[in-house]
C-alpha positions in Angstrom: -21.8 14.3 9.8 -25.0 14.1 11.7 -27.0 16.8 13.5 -25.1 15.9 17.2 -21.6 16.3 15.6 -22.5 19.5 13.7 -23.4 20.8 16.7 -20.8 19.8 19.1 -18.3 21.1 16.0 -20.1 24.5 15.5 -20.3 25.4 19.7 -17.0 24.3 20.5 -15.5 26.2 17.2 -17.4 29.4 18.0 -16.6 29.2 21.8 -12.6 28.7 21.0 -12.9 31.8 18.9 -15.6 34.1 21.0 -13.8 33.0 24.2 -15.6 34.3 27.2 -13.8 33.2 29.8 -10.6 34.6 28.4 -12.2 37.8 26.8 -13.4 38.5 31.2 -10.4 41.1 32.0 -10.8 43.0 28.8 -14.4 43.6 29.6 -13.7 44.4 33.2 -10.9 47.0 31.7 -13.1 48.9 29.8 -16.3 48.9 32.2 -14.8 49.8 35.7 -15.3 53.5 35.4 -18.9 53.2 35.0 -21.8 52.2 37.9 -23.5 48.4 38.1 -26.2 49.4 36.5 -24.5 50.9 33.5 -22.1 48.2 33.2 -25.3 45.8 32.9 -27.0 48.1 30.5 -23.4 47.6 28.6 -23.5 44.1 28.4 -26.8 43.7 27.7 -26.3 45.6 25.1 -22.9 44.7 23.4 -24.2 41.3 23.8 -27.5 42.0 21.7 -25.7 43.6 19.0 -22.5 40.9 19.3 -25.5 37.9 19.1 -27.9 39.6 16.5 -24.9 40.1 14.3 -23.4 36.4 14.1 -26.8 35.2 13.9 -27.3 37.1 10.2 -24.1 35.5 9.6 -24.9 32.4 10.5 -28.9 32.7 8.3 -26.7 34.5 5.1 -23.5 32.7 5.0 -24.1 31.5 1.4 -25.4 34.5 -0.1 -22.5 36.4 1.4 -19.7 33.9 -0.4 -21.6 34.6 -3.5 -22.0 38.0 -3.5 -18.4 38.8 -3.0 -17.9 35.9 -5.7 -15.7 33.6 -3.1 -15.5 30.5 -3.1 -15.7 28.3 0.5 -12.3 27.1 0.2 -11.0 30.2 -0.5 -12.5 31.3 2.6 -11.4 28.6 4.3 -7.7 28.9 3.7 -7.8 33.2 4.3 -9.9 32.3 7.3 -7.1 29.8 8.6 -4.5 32.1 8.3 -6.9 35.1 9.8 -7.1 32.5 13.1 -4.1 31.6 13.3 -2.6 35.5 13.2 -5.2 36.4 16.1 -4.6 32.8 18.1 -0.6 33.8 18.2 -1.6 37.5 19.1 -3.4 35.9 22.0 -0.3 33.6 22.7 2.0 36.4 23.0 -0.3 38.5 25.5 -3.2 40.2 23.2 -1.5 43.3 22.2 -4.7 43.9 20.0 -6.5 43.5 22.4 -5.0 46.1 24.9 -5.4 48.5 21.9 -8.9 48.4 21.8 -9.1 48.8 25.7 -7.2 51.3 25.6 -9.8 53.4 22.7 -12.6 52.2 24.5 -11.6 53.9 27.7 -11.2 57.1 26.1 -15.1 56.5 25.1 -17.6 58.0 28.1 -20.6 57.2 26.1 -22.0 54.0 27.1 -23.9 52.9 24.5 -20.3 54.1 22.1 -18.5 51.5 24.1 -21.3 48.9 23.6 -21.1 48.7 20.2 -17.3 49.5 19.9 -15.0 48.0 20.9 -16.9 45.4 23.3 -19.8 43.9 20.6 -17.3 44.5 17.5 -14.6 43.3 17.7 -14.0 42.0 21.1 -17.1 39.5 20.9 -17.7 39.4 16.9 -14.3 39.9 15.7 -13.3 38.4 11.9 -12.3 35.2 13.0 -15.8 34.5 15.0 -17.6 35.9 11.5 -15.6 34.1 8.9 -15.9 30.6 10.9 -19.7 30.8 11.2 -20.1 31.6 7.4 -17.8 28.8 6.7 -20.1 26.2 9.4 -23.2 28.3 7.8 -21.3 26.7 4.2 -21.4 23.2 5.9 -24.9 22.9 7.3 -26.5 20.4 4.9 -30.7 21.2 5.6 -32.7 23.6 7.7 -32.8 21.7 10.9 -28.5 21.8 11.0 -29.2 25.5 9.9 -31.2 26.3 13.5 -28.8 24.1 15.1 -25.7 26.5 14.1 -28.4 29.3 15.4 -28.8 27.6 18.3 -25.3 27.3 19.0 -24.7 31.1 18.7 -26.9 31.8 20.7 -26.2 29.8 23.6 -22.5 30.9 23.5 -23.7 34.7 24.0 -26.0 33.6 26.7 -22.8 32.1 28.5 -20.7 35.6 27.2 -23.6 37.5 29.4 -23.4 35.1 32.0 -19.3 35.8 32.3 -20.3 39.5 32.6 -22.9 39.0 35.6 -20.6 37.0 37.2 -17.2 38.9 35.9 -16.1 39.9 39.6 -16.6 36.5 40.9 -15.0 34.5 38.0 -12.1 36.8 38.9 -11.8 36.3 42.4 -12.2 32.4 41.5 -9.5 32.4 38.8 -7.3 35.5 39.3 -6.3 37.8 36.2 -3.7 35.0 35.7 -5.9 32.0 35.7 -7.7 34.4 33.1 -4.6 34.4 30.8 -4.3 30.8 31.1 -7.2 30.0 30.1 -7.2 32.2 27.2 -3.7 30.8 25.8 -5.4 27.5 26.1 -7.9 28.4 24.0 -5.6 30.2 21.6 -3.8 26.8 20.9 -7.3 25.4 19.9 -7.6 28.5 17.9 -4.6 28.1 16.0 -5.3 24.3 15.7 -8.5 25.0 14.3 -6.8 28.0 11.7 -4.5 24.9 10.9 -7.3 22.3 9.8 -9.5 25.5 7.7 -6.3 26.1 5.6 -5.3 22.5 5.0 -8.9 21.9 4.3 -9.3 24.2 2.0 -6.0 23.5 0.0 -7.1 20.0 -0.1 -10.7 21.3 -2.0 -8.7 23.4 -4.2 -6.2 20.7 -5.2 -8.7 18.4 -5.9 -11.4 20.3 -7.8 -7.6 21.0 -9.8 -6.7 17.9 -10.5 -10.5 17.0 -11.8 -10.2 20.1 -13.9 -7.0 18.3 -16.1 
């Protein structure tokens, strides 16, 4: 694979999963109480922590799959099935999802509702933190490392961006243009959960079959 591929592979994979354009109403949900100016200080905030987070994913991956003893294909086929479960919870209307928009509304505090539930897990969920430690698994030298840094990064920039411009995007595609777009993306999602799992069987089979 070479560094344009890795790239193209590690954005699109992240973006599927982060979703901002499908993650819009949520956000909207659990900010409208508050002012402009609090909602900004919100997702400047949620996106920090949301971005900083991945980002030590992204630099540790390795060290994490050995500390816990797991091997990548392991991780591969529970992080399949983990993507697939959240890409059908999108599919059949996000009932998660309303759960944690529910709690968070309860929350006054704005820098509480920062951190929880918009940063964790709307925005850096288990599905967004096993796939980077898995593309973190894949990067091959220290230039393909920053690129995967570079990728996360960029995504947040355009989670911020869907914030700025939340009302707009709204208008533009209405709450059900929203959904749309976020079961289109959940099909990717569960293609992706799909080609982890069958990936990692295949790695596991093999290193079997060389073991006999």
């Amino acid at each position: 694979m070479d560094y344009l591929s890795y790239f193209v592979t590690a954005f699109t994979t992240l973006f599927v999963i982060i979703d901002p354009p499908g993650n819009i109403p949520f956000f909207i949900a659990l900010t409208e109480r508050f002012s402009d100016v609090e909602r900004d200080r919100i997702s400047k905030k949620s996106v920090t922590i949301a971005c900083a987070l991945l980002l030590i994913v992204g630099i540790g991956g390795d060290s994490f799959l050995k500390f816990f003893h797991i091997s990548v294909e392991s991780l591969k086929v529970a992080g399949g099935i983990l993507l697939f479960i959240i890409a059908v919870d999108i599919l059949l209307g996000g009932a998660r999802k309303e759960i944690y928009a529910r709690r968070g509304l309860k929350h006054i505090d704005v820098d509480s509702l920062a951190v929880f539930p918009i940063a964790l897990p709307l925005y850096t969920g288990p599905g967004a933190i096993t796939a980077t430690i898995v593309l973190s698994t894949e990067a091959w030298d220290f230039k393909s490392r920053l690129l995967l840094l570079l990728a996360i990064v960029l995504i947040y920039v355009v989670v911020r961006l869907t914030h700025v411009y939340s009302n707009l995007i709204i208008k533009v595609l209405g709450k059900s243009g929203s959904d749309i777009v976020a079961r289109i993306m959940a099909i990717f999602l569960a293609a992706i959960g799909v080609e982890y799992v069958f990936s990692g069987l295949e790695s596991k089979i093999r290193l079997l079959l060389q073991n006999l």
